[in-house]
VOGU-3710 file (C-alpha; in Angstrom, 3 decimals, decimal comma):
1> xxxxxxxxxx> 2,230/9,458/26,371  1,466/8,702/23,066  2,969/5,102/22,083  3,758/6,726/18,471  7,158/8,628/18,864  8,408/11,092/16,098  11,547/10,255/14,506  13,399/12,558/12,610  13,580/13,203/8,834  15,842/14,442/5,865
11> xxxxxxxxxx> 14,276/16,694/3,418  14,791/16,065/-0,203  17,398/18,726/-2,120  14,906/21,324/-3,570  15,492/20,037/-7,128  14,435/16,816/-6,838  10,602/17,921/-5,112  8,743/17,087/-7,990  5,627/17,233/-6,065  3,080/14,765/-5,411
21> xxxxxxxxxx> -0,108/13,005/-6,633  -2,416/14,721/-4,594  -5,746/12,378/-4,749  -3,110/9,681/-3,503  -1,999/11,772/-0,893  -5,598/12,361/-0,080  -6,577/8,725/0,417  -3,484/7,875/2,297  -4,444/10,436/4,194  -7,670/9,114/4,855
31> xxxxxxxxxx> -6,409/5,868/5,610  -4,441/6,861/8,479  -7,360/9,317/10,254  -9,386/6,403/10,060  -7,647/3,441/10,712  -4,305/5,104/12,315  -0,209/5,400/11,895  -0,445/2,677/9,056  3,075/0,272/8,123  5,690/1,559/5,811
41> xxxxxxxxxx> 5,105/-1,614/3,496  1,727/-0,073/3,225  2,683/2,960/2,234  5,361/1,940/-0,212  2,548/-0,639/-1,710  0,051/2,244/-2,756  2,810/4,683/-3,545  3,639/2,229/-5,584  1,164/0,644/-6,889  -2,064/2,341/-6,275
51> xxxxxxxxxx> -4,181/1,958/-9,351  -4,201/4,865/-11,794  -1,638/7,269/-9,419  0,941/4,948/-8,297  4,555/5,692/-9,503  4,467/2,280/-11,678  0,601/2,224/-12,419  0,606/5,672/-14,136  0,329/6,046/-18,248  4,517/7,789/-18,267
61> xxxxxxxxxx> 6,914/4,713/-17,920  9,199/5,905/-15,058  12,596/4,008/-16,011  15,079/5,223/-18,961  17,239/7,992/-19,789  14,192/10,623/-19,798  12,677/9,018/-16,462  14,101/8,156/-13,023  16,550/5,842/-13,379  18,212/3,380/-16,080
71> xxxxxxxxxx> 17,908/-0,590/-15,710  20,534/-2,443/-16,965  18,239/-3,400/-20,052  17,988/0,359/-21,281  21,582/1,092/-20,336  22,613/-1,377/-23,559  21,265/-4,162/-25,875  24,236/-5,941/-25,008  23,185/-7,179/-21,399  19,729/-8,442/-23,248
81> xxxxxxxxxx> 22,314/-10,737/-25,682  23,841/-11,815/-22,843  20,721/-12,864/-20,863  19,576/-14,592/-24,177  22,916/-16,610/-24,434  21,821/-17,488/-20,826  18,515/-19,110/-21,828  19,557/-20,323/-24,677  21,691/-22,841/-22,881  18,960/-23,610/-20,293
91> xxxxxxxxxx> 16,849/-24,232/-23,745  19,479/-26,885/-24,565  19,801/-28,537/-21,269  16,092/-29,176/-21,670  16,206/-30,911/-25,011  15,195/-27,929/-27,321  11,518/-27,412/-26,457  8,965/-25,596/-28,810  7,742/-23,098/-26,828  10,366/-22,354/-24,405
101> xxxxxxxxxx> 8,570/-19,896/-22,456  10,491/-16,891/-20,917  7,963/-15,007/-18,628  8,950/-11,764/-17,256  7,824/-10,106/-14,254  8,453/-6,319/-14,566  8,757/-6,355/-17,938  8,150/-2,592/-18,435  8,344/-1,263/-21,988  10,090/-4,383/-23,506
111> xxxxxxxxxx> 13,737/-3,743/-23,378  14,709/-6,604/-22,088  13,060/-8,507/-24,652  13,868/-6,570/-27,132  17,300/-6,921/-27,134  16,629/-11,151/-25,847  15,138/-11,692/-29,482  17,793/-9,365/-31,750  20,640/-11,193/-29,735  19,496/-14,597/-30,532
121> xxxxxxxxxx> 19,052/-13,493/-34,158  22,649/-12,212/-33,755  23,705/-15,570/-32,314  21,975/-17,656/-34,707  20,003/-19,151/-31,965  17,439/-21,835/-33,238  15,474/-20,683/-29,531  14,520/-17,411/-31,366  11,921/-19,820/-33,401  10,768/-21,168/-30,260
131> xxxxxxxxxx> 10,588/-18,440/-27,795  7,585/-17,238/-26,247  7,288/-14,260/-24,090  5,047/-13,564/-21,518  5,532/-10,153/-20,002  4,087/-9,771/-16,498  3,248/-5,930/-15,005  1,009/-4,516/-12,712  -0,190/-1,990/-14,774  -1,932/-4,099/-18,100
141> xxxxxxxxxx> -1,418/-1,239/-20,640  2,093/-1,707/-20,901  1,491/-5,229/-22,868  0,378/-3,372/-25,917  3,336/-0,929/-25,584  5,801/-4,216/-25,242  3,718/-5,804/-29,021  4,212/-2,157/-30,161  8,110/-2,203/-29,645  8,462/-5,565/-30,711
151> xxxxxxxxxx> 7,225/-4,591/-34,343  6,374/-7,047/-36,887  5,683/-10,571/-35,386  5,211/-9,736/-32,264  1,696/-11,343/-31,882  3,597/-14,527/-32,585  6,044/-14,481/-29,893  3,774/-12,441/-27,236  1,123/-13,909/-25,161  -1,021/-13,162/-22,180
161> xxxxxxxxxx> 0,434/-14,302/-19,014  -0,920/-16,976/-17,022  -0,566/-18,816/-14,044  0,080/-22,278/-15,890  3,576/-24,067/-15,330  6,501/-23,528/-17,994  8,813/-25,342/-19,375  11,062/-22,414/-19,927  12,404/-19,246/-17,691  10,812/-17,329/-14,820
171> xxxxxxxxxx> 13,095/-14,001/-14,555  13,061/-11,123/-12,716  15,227/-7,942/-13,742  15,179/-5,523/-10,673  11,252/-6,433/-9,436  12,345/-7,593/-5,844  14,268/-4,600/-4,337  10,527/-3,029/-4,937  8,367/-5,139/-2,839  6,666/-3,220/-0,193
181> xxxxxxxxxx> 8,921/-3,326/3,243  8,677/-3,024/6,852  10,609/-0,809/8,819  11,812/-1,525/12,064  14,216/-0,073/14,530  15,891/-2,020/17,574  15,686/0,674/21,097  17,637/-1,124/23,851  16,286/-4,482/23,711  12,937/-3,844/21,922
191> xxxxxxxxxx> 12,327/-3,831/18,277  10,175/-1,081/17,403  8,583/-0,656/13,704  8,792/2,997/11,890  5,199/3,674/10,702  3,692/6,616/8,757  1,673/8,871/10,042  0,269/12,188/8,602  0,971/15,517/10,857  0,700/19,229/9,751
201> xxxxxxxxxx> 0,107/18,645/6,245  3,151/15,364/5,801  3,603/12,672/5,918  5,769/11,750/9,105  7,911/8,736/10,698  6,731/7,675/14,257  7,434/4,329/15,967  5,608/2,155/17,679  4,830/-1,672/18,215  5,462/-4,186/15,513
211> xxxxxxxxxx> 2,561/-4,835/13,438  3,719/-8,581/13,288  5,492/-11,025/14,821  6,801/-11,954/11,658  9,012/-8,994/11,685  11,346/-10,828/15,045  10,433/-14,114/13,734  12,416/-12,964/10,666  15,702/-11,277/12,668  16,032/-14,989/14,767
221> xxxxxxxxxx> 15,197/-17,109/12,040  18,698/-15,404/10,236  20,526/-15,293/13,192  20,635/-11,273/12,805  20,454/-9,081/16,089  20,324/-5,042/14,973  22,284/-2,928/17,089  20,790/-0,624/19,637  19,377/2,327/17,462  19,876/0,639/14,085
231> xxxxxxxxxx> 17,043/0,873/11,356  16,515/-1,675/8,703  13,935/-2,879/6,301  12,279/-6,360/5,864  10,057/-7,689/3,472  7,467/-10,186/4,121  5,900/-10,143/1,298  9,153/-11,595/-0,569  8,214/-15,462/0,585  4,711/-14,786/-1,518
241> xxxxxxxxxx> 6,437/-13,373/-4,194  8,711/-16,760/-4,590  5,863/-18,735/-3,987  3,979/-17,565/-7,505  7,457/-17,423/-8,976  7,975/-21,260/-8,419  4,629/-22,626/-9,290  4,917/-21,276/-12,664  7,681/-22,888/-12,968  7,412/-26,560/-14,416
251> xxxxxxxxxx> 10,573/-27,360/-16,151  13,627/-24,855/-16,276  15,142/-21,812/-14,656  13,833/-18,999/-12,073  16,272/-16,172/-12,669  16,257/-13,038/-10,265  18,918/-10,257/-11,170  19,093/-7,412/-8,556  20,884/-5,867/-5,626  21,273/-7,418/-2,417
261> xxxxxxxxxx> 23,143/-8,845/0,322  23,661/-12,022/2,331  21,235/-11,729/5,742  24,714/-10,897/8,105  25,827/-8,509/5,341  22,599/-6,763/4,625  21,756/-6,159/8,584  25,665/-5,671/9,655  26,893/-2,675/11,014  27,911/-0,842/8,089
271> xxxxxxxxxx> 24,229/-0,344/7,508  22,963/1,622/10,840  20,418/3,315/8,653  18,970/0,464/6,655  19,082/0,746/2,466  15,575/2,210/1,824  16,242/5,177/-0,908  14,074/7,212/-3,316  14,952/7,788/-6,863  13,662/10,259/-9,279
281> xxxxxxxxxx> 15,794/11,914/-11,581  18,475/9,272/-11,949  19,431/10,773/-8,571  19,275/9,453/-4,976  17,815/11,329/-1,706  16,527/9,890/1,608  13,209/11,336/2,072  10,866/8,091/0,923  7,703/9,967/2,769  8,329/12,832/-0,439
291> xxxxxxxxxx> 6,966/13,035/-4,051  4,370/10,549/-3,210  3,344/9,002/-6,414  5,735/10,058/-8,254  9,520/8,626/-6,981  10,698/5,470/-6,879  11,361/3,758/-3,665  13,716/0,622/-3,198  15,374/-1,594/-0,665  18,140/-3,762/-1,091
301> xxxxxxxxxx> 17,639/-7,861/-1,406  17,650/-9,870/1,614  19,475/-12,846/-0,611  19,313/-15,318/2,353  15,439/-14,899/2,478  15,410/-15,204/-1,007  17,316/-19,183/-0,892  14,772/-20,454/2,106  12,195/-19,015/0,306  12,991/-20,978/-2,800
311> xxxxxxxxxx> 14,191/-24,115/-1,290  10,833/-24,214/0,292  8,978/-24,165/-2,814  10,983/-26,768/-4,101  13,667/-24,995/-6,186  17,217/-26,163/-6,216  20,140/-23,300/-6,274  22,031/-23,683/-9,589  24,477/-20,462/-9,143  24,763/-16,932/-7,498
321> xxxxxxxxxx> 27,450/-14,606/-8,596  27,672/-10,682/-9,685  26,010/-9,437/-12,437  30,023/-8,534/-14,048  31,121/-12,090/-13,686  27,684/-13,191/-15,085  28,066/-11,151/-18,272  31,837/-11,803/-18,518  30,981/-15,616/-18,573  28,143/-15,016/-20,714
331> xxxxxxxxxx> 30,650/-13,668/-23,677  30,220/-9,993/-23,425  33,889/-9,650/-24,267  33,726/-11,459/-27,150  30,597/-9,467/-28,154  32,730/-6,168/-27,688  35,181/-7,431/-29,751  32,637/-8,235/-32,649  31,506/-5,020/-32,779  35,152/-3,513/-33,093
341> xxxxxxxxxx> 35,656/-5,589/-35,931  32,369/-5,232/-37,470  32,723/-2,231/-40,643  29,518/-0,752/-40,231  30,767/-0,358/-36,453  30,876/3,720/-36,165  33,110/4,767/-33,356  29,821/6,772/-31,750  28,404/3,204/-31,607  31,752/1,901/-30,396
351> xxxxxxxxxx> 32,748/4,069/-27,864  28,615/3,798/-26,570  28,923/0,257/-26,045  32,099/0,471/-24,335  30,626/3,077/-22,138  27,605/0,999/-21,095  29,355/-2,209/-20,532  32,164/-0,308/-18,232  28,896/0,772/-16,233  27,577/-1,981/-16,616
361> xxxxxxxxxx> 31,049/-4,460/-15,074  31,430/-2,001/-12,465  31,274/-3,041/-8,985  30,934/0,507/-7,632  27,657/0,659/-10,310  25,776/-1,972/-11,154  28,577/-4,948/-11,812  28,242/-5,588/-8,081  24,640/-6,970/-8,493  23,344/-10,423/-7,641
371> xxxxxxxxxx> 22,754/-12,820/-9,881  20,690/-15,835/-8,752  19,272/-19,378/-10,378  17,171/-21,985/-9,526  16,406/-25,014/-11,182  13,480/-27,008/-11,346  14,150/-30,608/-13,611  16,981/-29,572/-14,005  20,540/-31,863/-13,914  21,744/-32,043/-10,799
381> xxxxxxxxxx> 25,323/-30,547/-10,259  24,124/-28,634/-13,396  26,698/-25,359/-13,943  25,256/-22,827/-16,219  27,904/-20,259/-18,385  26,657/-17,549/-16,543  27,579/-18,616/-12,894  30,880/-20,597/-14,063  32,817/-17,635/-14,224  34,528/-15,717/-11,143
391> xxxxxxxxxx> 36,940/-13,023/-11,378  40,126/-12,653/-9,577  40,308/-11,006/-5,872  43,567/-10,761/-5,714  43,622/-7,078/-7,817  45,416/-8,762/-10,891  43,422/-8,568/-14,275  42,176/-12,192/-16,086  40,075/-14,883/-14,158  40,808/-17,486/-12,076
401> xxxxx> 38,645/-19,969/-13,888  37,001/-19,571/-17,201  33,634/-20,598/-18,412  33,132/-23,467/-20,951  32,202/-22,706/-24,399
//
């Protein structure tokens, strides 16, 4: 018997096939008459990332409203300001610096920047002066396109990245949940791993023996034990990730925004069938094997690998809360209220922002996201606005406990 078994699969609704990049396909399929079934982290990496056909490596730029899906950046300029109201206090923690460097893995087009900067002007920050911005992205031409929507002065505030220590911000706006993962699956009292293999024309699932040991090492080290039949996903290349994160870090704050889950949360039983999911369209199907090339493919946060991982490169936590109460502290109410009062307000604009930011706070969208910091030289018992903020549980409105101004 063959030690690959088939396992079954969902087909995508018929109008979200979008096709595939067939020379990818090709050398996938290449791959795997050579070599074998190959891992799913492999797949997802050159689906991915594959130079030139890769879903994030071709010339389109997948995210926004005519793409895939909609970060929080490109939902409204308003989560920017509040990010930048964020740094700005980590800016005067640090005794003001010129240059604060903010350097921004998955930077895409700029948004976030974008609105970082005109938020600080807003504010009347006196970081605006001293910010500079180093976008990081796999795929280079997208650096020009950031200069490009930055307009005037960008060559100023943009630079090359580089692998030198900051005194400034490391941050990370939805870049983890699209790290390659493993896929595994726990049969009796064996974990198996979910590989891909290529049969009739498709891609398939089979199973058969972990590829690593890391993959167990993982489960015990959290104290997680899957239940008999239960899929999930785990990414090893997330401690590697941290590990470049926090060595360009000298002075100041790594901050990772994106969704996840606490180790016994993220591998409980509410989650027989793991969190992998493909997006294209700004909708949501199951098939990850489909579209190769040309969807994007995600997996929630394991948030407790995410704290070893940065303790052991020397970080210190400094707060983890939602992305709602991180805004709320951050003064997006007050910013709301601005804008009401502003005259050249229109109500288009108005009722807009009030839109975003309701998509934005809620927990059933993308309010329920994780915010996390960690500080390097930074004061101990330090509590930044952003994490000093928790709303109430108990289903009545207001907070429990306010941020300081």
């Amino acid at each position: 018997m063959s030690p690959f078994e088939p396992a079954l699969r969902r087909e995508p609704p018929p109008d979200l096939d979008v096709g595939a990049e067939p020379q990818l396909v090709e050398r996938l399929r290449a791959e795997i008459v050579s070599s074998g079934p190959i891992t799913f982290a492999r797949f997802m990496e050159r689906a991915l990332y594959e130079p030139g056909l890769g879903y994030y490596r071709s010339a389109e730029s997948r995210p926004g409203r005519a793409g895939d899906f909609l970060t929080a950046p490109e939902t409204h300029p308003i989560f920017g300001r509040a990010v930048g109201r964020q740094l700005d206090e980590v800016w005067r923690i640090v005794d003001r610096p010129d240059p604060f460097v903010v350097r921004e893995y998955g930077a895409g087009s700029g948004a976030l920047a974008t609105s970082v900067l005109a938020g600080l002007v807003a504010d009347g920050s006196g970081l605006r002066d001293a910010l500079r911005y180093e976008p990081v992205e796999v795929e280079h031409r997208r650096f020009a396109e950031i200069e490009e929507r930055l307009g005037p002065g960008a060559r100023d505030i943009v630079r090359q990245p580089s692998h030198d220590p900051i005194v400034g911000c490391v941050l990370a706006n939805e870049v983890l949940d699209a790290l390659p993962v493993h896929r595994v699956v726990r049969r009796g009292s064996e974990l198996r791993e979910i590989l891909v293999d290529f049969r009739n024309g498709r891609f398939v699932d089979v199973e058969g023996d972990p590829s690593s040991s890391a993959l167990a090492e993982r489960l015990a080290t959290e104290d997680v034990e899957l239940a008999d039949g239960q899929r999930a996903e785990i990414c090893l290349a997330l401690g590697g990730w941290i590990d470049e994160a926090a060595r360009g870090l000298g002075t100041g704050l790594l901050l990772l925004i994106d969704y996840g889950h606490a180790a016994a949360e993220l591998y409980g039983p509410k989650r027989m069938a793991g969190t992998l999911r493909a997006y294209v369209r700004h909708r949501v199907h199951d098939d990850v094997l489909a579209n190769v090339g040309r969807q994007d493919l995600t997996a929630h946060v394991d948030l407790t690998a995410v704290e070893r991982a940065a303790a052991r490169a020397g970080l210190e936590l400094v707060g983890s809360t939602t992305q709602a109460e991180f805004l709320v502290g951050l003064g997006v109410g007050d910013m709301l209220e601005s804008v009401q009062a502003d005259p050249a307000t229109t109500l288009e604009s108005y009722l807009e922002l009030r839109s975003a930011l309701g998509r934005l706070l809620d927990p059933a969208a993308t309010g329920a996201f994780r915010v996390m910091g960690f500080g390097r030289g930074l004061p101990r018992g330090l509590e930044l606005r952003g994490f000093a903020y928790r709303l109430r549980r108990d289903g009545l409105a207001g907070p429990s406990r306010t941020a300081p101004d």
